[in-house]
VOGU-3710 file (C-alpha; in Angstrom, 3 decimals, decimal comma):
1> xxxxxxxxxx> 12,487/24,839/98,497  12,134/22,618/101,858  12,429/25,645/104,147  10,453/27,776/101,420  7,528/25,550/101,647  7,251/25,019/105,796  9,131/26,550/108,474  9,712/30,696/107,178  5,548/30,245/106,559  4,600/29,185/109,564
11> xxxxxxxxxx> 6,238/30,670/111,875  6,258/34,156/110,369  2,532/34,032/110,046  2,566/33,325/114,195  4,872/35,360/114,991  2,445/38,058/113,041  -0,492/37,050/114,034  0,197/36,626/117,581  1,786/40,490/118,136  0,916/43,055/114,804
21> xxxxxxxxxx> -2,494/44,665/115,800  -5,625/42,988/113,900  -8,466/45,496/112,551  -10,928/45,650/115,286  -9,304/43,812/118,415  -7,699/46,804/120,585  -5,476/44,291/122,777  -3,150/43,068/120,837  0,386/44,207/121,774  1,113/47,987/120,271
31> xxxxxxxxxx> -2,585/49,237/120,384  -2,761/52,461/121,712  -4,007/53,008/124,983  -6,701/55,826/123,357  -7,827/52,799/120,923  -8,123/50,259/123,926  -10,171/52,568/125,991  -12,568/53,251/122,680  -13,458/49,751/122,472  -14,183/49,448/126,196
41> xxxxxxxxxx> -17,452/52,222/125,591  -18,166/50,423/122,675  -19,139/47,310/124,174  -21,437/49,152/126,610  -24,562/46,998/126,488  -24,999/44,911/129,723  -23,458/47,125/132,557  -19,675/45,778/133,498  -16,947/46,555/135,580  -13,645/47,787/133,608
51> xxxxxxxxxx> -11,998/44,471/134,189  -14,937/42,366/132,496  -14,837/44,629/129,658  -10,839/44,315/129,430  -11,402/40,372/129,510  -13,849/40,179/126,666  -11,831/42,220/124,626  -8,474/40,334/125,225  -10,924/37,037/124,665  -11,917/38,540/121,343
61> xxxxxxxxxx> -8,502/39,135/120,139  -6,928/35,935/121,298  -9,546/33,934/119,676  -8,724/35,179/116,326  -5,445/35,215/116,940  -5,471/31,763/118,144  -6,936/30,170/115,702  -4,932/31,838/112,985  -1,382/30,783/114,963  -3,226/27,531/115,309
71> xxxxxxxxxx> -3,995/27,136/111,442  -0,405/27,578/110,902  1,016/25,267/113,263  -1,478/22,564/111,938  0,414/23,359/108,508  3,214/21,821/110,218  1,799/19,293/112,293  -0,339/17,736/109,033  2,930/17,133/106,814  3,183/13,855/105,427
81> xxxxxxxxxx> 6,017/12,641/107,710  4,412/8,987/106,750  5,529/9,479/102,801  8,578/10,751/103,127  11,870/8,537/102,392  14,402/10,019/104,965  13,888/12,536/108,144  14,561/15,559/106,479  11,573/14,637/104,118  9,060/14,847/106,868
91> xxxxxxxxxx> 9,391/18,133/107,423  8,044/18,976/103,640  4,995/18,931/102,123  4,794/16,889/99,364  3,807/19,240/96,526  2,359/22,969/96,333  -0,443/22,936/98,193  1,610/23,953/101,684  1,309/27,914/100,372  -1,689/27,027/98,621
101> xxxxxxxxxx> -3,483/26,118/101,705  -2,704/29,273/103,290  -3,199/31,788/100,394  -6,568/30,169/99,437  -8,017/30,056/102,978  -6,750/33,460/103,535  -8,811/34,224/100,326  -11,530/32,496/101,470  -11,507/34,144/104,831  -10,615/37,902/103,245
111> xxxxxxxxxx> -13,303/37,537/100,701  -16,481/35,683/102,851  -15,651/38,344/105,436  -16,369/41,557/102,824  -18,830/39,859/101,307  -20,638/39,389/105,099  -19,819/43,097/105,025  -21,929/44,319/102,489  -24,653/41,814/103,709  -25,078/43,152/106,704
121> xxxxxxxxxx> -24,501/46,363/105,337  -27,163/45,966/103,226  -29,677/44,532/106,452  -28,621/47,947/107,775  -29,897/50,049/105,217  -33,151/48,260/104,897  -33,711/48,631/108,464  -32,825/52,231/108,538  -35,623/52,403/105,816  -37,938/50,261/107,580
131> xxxxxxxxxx> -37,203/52,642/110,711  -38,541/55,659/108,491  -41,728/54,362/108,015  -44,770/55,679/109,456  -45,588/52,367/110,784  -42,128/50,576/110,978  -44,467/47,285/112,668  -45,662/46,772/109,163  -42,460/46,401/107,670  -42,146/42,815/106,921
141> xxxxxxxxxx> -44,934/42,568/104,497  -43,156/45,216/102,492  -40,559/42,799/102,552  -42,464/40,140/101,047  -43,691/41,865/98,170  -39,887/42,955/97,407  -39,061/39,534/97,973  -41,863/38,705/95,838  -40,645/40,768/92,695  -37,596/39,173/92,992
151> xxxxxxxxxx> -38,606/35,830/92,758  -41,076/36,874/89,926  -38,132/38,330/88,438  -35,843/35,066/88,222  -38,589/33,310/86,849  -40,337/31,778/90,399  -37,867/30,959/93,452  -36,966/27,914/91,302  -34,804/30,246/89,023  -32,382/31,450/92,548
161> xxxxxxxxxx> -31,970/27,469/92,853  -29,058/25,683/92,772  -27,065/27,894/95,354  -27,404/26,031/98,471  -24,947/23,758/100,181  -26,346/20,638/98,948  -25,732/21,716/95,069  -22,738/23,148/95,683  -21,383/19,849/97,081  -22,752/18,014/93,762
171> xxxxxxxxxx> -21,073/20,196/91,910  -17,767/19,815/93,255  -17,999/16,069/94,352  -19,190/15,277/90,300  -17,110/18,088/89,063  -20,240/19,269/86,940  -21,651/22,863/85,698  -23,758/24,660/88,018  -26,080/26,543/86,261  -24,844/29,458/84,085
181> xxxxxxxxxx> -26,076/32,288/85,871  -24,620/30,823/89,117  -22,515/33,966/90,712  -25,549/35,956/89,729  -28,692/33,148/91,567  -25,959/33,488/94,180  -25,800/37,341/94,829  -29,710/37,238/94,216  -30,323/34,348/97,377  -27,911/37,142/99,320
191> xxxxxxxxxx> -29,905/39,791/98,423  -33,248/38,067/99,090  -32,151/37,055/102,407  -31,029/40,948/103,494  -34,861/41,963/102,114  -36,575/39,159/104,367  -34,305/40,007/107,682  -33,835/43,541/106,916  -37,307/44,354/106,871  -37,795/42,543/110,197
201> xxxxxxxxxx> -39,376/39,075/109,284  -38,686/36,632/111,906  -35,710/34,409/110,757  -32,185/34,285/111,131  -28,711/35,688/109,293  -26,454/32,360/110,152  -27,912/30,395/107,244  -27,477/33,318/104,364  -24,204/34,009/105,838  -22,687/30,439/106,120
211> xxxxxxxxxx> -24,224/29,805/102,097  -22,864/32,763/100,972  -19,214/32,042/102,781  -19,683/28,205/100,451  -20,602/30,394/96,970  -17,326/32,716/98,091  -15,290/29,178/98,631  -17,030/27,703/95,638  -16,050/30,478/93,096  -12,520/30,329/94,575
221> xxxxxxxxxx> -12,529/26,401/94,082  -13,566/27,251/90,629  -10,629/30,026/90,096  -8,131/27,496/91,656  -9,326/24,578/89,624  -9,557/23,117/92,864  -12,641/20,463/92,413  -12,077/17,967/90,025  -13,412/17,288/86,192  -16,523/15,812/84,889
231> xxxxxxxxxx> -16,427/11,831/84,417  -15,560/10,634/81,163  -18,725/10,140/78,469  -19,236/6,670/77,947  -17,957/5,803/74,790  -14,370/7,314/75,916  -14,861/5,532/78,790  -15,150/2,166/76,564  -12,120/3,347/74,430  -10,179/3,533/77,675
241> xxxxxxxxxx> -11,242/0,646/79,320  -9,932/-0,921/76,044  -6,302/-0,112/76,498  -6,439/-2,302/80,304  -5,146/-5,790/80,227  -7,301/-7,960/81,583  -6,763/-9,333/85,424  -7,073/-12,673/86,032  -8,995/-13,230/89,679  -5,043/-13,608/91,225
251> xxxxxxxxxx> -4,021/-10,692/89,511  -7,104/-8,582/91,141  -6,818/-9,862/94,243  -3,305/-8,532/94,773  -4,082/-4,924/93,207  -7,258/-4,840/95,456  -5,469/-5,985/98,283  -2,528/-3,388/97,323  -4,971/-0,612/97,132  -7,430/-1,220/100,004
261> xxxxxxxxxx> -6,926/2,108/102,688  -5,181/3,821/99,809  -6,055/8,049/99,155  -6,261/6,607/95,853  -9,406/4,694/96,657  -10,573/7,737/98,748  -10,859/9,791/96,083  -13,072/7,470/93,997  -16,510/7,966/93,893  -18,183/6,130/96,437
271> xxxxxxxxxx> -14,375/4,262/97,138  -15,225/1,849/94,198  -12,061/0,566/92,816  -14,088/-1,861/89,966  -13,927/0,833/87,538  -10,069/1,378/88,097  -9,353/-2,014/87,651  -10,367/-2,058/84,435  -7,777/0,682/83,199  -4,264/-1,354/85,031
281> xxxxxxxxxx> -1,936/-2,255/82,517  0,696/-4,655/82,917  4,213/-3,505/83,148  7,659/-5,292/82,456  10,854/-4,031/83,807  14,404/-5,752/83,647  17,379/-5,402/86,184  18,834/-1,698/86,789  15,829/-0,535/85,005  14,759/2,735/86,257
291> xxxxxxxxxx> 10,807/2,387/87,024  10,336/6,493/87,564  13,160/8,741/88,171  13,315/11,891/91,308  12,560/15,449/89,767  10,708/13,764/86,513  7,389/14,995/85,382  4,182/12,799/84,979  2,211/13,562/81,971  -1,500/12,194/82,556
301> xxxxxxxxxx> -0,836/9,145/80,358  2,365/8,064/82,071  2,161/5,190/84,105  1,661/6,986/87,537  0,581/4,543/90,216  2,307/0,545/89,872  1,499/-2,420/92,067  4,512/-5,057/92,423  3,929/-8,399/91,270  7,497/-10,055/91,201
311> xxxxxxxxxx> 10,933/-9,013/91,445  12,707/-6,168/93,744  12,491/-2,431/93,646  15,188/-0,625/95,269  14,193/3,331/95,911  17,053/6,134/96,310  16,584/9,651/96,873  19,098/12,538/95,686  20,110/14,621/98,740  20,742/18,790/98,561
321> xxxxxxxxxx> 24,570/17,606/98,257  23,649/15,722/95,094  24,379/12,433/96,373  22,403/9,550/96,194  21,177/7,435/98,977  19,270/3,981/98,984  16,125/4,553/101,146  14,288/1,799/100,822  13,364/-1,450/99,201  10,057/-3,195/98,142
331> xxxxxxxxxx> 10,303/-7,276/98,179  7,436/-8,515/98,215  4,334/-8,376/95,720  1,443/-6,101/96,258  3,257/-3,281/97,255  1,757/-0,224/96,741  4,529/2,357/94,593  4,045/6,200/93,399  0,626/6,645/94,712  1,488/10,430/94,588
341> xxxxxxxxxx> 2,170/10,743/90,559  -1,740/9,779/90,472  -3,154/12,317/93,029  -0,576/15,178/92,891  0,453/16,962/89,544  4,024/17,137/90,942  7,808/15,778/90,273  9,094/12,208/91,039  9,850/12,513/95,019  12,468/9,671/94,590
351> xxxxxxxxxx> 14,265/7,249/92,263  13,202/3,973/91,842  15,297/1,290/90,006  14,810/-2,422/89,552  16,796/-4,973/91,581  15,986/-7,887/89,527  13,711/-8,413/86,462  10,308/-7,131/87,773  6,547/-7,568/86,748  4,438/-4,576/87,885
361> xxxxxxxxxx> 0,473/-3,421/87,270  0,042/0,631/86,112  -2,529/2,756/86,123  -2,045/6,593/84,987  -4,189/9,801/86,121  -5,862/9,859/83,046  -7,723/6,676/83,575  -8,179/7,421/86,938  -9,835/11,050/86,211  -12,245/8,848/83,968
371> xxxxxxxxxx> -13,197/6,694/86,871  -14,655/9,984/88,609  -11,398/10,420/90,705  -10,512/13,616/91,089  -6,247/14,608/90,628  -6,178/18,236/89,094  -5,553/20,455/91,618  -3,687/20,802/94,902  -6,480/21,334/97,085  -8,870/18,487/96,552
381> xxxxxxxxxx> -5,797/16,071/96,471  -4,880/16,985/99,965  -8,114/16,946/101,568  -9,126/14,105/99,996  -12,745/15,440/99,190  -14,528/18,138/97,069  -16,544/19,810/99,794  -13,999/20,946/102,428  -13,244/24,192/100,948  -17,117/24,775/100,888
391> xxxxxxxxxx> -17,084/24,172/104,911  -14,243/26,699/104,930  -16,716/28,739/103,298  -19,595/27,994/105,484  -16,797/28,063/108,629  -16,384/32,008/107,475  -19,527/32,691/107,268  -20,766/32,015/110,563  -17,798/33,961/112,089  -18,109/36,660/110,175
401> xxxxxxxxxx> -21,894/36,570/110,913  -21,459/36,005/115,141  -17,776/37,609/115,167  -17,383/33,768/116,475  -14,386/32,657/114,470  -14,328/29,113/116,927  -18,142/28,640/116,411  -17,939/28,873/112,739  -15,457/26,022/112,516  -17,357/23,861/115,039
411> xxxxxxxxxx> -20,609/24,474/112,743  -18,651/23,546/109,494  -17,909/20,273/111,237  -21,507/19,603/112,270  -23,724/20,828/109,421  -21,816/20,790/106,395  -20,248/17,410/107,266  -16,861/16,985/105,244  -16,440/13,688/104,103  -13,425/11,683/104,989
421> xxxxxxxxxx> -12,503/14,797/107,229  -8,591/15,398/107,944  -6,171/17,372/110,131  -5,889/19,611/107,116  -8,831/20,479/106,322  -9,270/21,987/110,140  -6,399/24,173/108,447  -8,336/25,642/106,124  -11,608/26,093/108,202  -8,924/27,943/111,379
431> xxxxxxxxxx> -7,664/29,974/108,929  -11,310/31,058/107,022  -12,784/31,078/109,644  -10,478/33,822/112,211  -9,724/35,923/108,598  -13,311/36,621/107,880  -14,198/37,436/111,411  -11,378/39,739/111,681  -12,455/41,369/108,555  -16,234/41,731/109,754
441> xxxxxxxxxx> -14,619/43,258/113,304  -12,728/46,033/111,385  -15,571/47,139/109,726  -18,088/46,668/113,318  -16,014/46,483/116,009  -17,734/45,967/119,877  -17,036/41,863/119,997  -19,588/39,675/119,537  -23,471/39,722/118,163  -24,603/39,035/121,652
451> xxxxxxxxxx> -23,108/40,294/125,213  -23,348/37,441/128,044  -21,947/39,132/130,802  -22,623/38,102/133,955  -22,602/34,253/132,692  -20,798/32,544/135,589  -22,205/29,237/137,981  -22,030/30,086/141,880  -25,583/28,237/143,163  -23,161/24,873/143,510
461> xxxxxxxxxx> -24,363/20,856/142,885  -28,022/21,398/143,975  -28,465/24,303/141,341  -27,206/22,155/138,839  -30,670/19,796/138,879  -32,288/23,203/138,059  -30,012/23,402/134,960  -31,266/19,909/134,140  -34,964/21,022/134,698  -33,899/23,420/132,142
471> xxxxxxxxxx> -32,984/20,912/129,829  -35,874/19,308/129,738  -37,643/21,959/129,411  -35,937/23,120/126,327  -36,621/19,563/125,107  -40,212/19,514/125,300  -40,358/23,145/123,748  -37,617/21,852/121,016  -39,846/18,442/120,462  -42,854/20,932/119,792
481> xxxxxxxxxx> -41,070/23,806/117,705  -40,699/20,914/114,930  -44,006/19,532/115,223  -45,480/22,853/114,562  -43,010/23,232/112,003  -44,578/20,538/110,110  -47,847/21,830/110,880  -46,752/25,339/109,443  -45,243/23,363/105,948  -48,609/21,919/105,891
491> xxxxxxxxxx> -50,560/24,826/105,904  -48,476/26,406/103,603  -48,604/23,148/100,951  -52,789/23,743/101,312  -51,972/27,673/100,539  -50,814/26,665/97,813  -53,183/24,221/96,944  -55,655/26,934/96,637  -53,938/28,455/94,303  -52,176/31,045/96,027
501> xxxxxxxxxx> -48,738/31,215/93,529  -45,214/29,961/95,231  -44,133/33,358/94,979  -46,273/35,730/96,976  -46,285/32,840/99,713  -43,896/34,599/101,814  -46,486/37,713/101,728  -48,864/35,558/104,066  -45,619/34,537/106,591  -44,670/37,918/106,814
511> xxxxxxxxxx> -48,832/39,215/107,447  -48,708/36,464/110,198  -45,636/37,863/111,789  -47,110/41,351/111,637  -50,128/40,095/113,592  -48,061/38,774/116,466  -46,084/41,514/116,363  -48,857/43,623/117,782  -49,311/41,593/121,024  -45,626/42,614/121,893
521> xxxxxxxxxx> -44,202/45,440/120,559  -42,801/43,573/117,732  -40,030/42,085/119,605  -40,657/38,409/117,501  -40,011/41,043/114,120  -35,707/40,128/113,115  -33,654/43,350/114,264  -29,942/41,940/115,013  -29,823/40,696/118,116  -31,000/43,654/119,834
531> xxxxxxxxxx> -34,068/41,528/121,371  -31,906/38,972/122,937  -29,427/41,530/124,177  -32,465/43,632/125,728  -33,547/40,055/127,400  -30,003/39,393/128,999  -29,847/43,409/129,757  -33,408/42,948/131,348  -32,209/40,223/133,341  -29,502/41,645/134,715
541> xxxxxxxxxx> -31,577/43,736/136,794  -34,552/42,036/139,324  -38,145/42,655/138,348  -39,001/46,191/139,434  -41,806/47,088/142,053  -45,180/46,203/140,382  -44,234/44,064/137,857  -44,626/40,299/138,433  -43,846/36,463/136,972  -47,469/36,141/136,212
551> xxxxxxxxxx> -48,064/39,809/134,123  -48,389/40,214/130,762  -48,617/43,283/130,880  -44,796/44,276/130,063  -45,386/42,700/126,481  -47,179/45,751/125,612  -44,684/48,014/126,985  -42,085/50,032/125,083  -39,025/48,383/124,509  -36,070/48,736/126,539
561> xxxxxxxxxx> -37,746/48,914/130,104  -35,105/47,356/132,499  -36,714/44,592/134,942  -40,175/44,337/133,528  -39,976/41,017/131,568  -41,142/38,506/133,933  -41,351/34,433/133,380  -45,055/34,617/131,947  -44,219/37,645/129,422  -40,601/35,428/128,219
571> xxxxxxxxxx> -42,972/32,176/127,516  -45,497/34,323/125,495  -42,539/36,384/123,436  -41,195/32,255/123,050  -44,719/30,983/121,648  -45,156/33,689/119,365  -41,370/33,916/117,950  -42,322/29,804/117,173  -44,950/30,411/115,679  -43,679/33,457/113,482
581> xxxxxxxxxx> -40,087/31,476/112,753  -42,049/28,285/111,542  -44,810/29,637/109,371  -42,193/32,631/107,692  -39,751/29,671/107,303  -42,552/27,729/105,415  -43,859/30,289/103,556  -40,375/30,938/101,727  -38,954/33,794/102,996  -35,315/33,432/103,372
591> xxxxxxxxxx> -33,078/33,047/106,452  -32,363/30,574/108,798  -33,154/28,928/112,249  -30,410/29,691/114,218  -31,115/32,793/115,244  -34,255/32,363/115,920  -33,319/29,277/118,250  -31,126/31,401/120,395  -33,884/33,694/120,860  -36,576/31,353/121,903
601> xxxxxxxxxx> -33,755/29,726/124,368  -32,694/33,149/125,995  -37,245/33,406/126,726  -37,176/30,175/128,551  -34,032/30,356/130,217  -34,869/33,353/131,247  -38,389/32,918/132,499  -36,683/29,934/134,748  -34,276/32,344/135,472  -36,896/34,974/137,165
611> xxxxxxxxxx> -38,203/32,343/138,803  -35,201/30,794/140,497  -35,255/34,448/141,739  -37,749/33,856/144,151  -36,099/30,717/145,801  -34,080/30,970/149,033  -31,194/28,630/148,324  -28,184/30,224/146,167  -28,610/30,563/142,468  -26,415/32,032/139,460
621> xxxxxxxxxx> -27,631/34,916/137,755  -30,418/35,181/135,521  -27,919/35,481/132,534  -26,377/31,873/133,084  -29,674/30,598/133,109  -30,446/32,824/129,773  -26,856/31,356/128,281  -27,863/27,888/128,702  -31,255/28,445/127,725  -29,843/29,328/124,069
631> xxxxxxxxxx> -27,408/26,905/123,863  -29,891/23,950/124,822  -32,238/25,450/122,510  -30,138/26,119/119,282  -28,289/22,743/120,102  -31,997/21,104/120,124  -33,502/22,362/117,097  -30,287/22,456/114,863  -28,498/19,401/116,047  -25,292/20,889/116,774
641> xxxxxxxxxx> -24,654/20,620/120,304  -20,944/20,796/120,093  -21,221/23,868/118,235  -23,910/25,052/120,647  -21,402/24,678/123,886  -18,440/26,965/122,003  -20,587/29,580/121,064  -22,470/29,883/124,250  -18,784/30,265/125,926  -17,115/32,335/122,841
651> xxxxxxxxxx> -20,543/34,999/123,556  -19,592/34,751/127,136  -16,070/36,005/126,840  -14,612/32,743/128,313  -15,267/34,127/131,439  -16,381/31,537/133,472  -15,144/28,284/132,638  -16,486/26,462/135,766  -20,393/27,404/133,916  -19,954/24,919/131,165
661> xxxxxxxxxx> -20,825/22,346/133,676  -24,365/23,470/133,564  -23,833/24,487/129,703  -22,889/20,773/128,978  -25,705/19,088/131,237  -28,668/21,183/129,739  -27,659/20,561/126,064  -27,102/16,999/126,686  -30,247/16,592/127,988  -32,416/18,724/125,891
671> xxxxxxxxxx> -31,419/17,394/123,134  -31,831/13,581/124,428  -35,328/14,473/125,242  -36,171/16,051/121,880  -34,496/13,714/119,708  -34,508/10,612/121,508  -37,042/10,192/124,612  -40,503/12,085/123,266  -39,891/10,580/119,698  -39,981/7,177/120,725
681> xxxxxxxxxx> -42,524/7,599/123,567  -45,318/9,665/121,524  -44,044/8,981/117,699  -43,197/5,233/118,313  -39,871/5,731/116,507  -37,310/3,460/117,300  -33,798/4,809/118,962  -32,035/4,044/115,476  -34,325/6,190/113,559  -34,555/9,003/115,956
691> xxxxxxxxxx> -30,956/9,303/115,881  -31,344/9,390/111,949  -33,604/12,137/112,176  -31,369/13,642/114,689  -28,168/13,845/111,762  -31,085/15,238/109,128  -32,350/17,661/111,353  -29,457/20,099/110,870  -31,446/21,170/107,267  -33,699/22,660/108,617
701> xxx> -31,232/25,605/109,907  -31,695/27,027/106,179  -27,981/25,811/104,707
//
């Protein structure tokens, strides 16, 4: 069962991973030459020499396939070599959860990746529809009044509640119901976000995707019986406390002491071991007594976890030859003995027998499930909290939604926020996270949402202060995207304060975005990311003859002109996607930030871009300046900077590692200056605070 649990596992699913063709990625070895040459046309959207196009797709397909290997070499890496009794012991996993891990992130990855699918899928159609109509510009208040039955027909937006990221981690952390008609709220926030995007209102997929990818991991969690029970009622709780022996202040010193750092403690809510105290009983054991014996089962009223008070306890461990073998020994009190019995439903891992007459404190995992710990279930015992199977979820999500498997698990890390985070639980997010983008890529290959090509940094040391002009520049635009976003909640609180109802708010976001949409040709209305692409393919080109950095003419222009966009027209298309973003946001319509963030980034790093153009010392392209523009940007108004660099680089095809020099020094310092510097200069908010609001910030991407 050793070699059945680790080894044959992970090393077949490398071996697999790293040479059997995935769905959608053309280089792996065996993929016909037709099939590689197929995917080359495909990605035809900035213009690109063979080789470039040969690089991005054999980036695409080593990403996923290096994060999948990776997942299962972090299988092995994350044993428990600490709890094991002899060397041969540290190479297994102590309990089921080594296949469990695997199968359930698989699951986690297979399912968030059809169920982005059918989302986008579903954004398809509407847009298709919304192409159809006489006036397609209109479309997004036709969205709004669908969105608007919807919400009218779950009772106000208050019935789809309960879905988010926030409840879902409540749920599992306190092991309560969500509300009955959860899978259904759930499919109904989906379906509400597709109406708002599809039908071009001015937000972003990221958000809907990465909640959807924590319902997916939620209902698994649920299937699995992964997050842990309800805490006891009180009066049980009384009747158990009852059967405790009470501790005199020696006697709790040494358990506390004992347990202090333990995954015991972890597991507790809020790490309180008070409660638990109350349940130890005391336990006497004479000489050659066996204390637990190796293969035994633990019922949840068994003493599971003991603390030594006196006397010697000798541990032995039974070998595949059936012998028997003296380990280890504990001598001294406080020592901390079958910690596992209480966190994993699983055999006795070893013998242990008394030396001499021995006094010992128990506890079982019935008393500790009443404290609020959580034991049932492989899952939640290994990762030591509730919520890291939702940021596997979330993790999926994003990759499904970018085809960015390494992005997704950076933005897990950053917005969800695991508590008590482990080696593990990066498992589970690798493994999500590659399996749902591979999914998504079978289903629409051509790499990822948006083609940098072209990103690269040849202008040298003095072109870097330009990249740091950039970054402040992002900052000031990022410090004054969330200003008016609290303008735009404002306006929409007095909306409603004139009695306009909570559900037909969106209506008036999506009649502002209509309005602004006029001015330039609509480009602010949500279609994929054809607008930024058409920004990086504009920019790939120099302005033609007539058009200039000062015109705003091109704004008015038909879409898809190549070197017409100059730095005045980018800041205008900026304004008006912040002002659209903020005030649909508001209003309720659903979708995120992220998007949206990328595309106001790509306007001012390209309007720098164009004009760096004009100046006679060297430069980079017009596309690195665009790359960093989006990363500074989303990194700015999301807070996730580290996810920010990764995507920026995944987009780019890893082509140019030497560019995340610039990458790095705009993000740093945009978001310094929009979290740190103008806060404290014009909002007299001290540096602790600011970097307070800096960690809440990352709610307002929609999760």
């Amino acid at each position: 069962m050793c070699w059945f649990h680790g080894w044959p596992i992970a090393m077949l699913t490398c071996f697999l991973l790293l040479t059997l063709p995935l769905p959608g990625c053309s280089w792996a070895v065996g993929a016909p030459e037709s099939h590689r040459r197929q995917r080359l046309v495909q990605a035809e959207v900035v213009p690109e020499t063979l080789a470039q196009a040969q690089a991005k797709s054999l980036s695409c397909d080593l990403s996923a396939r290096g994060c999948l290997a990776g997942a299962a070499a972090a299988v092995l890496i994350t044993r428990r070599r600490g709890r094991g009794f002899s060397a041969r012991r540290a190479f297994k996993l102590d309990g089921p959860e080594g296949p469990l891990v695997l199968i359930t992130s698989t699951l986690i990855g297979l399912s968030t990746g059809f169920a982005v699918v059918i989302f986008e899928i579903t954004i398809k159609s509407f847009e298709e529809l919304r192409e159809e109509l006489p006036y397609p510009i209109i479309a997004p208040i036709i969205g709004a009044l669908i969105l608007a039955g919807i919400f009218t027909a779950f009772g106000g937006k208050e019935g789809l509640a309960g879905t988010d990221v926030k409840a879902l981690k409540s749920y599992a952390a306190e092991g309560s119901k969500p509300p009955e008609n959860w899978p259904i709220r759930a499919g109904a926030n989906a379906l509400c976000s597709a109406v708002t995007l599809g039908w071009g209102n001015s937000l972003g997929p990221e958000a809907p995707a990465a909640v959807l990818g924590a319902n997916v991991a939620f209902g698994l969690g649920n299937a699995f019986s992964i997050f842990g029970k309800p805490e006891a009622p009180a009066d049980q709780e009384t009747d158990s406390m009852a059967r405790g022996t009470p501790l005199s202040p020696e006697d709790r010193a040494l358990i506390e002491k004992a347990m202090a750092g333990s995954k015991v403690v972890a597991q507790l809510p809020g790490k309180e071991l008070d409660k638990l105290l109350g349940y130890f009983r005391e336990v006497r054991v004479k000489e050659g007594d066996d204390v637990m014996t190796q293969g035994d089962e633990v019922a949840d009223d068994d003493p599971g976890l003991f603390v030594t008070k006196s006397g010697a306890l000798d541990v032995f461990v039974t070998g595949d030859e059936g012998v028997e073998k003296k380990v280890f020994s504990y001598m001294d009190s406080g020592a901390l003995v079958g910690e596992l019995a209480v966190l994993f439903n699983a055999p006795r891992a070893a013998t242990v027998k008394a030396r001499s007459d021995a006094l010992l404190w128990s506890v079982d995992r019935k008393s500790f499930e009443a404290c609020g710990g959580r034991s049932e279930g492989s899952m939640a015992r290994i990762n030591q909290n509730p919520d890291a199977l939702l940021a596997s979820g979330a993790a999926a999500g994003v990759a499904a939604g970018f085809n960015a498997p390494i992005a997704g698990i950076f933005f897990a890390a950053e917005v969800i926020r695991p508590v008590n985070n482990n080696a593990l639980d990066l498992t589970t997010r690798l493994l999500a996270a590659a399996v749902s983008a591979a999914v998504v890529q079978s289903f629409f290959p051509g790499g990822p949402a948006i083609v940098a090509s072209g990103f690269s940094w040849s202008g040298g040391n003095l072109e870097l202060l330009l990249f740091v002009l950039l970054g402040v520049l992002t900052g000031l635009v990022s410090y004054g995207f969330k200003k008016v976003f609290e303008k735009a909640r404002e306006l929409a609180a007095w909306l409603g304060s004139l009695g306009v109802p909570a559900t037909f708010l969106p209506v008036a976001g999506a009649v502002l975005t209509v309005i602004l949409s006029l001015v330039c040709e609509d480009r602010v209305q949500f279609d994929g990311f054809k607008a930024v692409n058409e920004i990086l393919k504009d920019a790939s080109k120099p302005l033609v003859d007539g058009a200039s950095n000062l015109s705003f003419a091109p704004l008015m222009q038909e879409r898809g002109t190549i070197g017409m966009l100059g730095a005045a027209s980018l800041l205008s298309i900026m304004v008006l996607k912040i002002i659209t973003t903020t005030f649909s946001a508001s209003t309720g319509l659903v979708g995120g930030t992220f998007a949206p963030s990328i595309f106001m980034g790509a306007c001012l790093g390209g309007a720098l871009g164009r004009i760096v153009e004009g100046l006679t010392l060297a430069h980079s392209a017009s596309t690195t300046y665009i790359v960093v523009g989006m990363a500074s940007m989303l990194a700015s108004n999301c807070s996730v900077p580290i996810t920010s660099v990764i995507l920026a680089v995944e987009l780019a095809g890893g082509a140019s590692y030497e560019a995340t020099l610039p990458l790095i020094s705009g993000i740093g310092v945009a978001l310094y200056v929009s979290a740190v510097l103008l806060p404290s200069l014009l909002d007299g908010i001290d540096r602790s605070s600011a970097l307070k609001r800096l960690e809440d910030s990352a709610s307002d991407t929609g999760v």
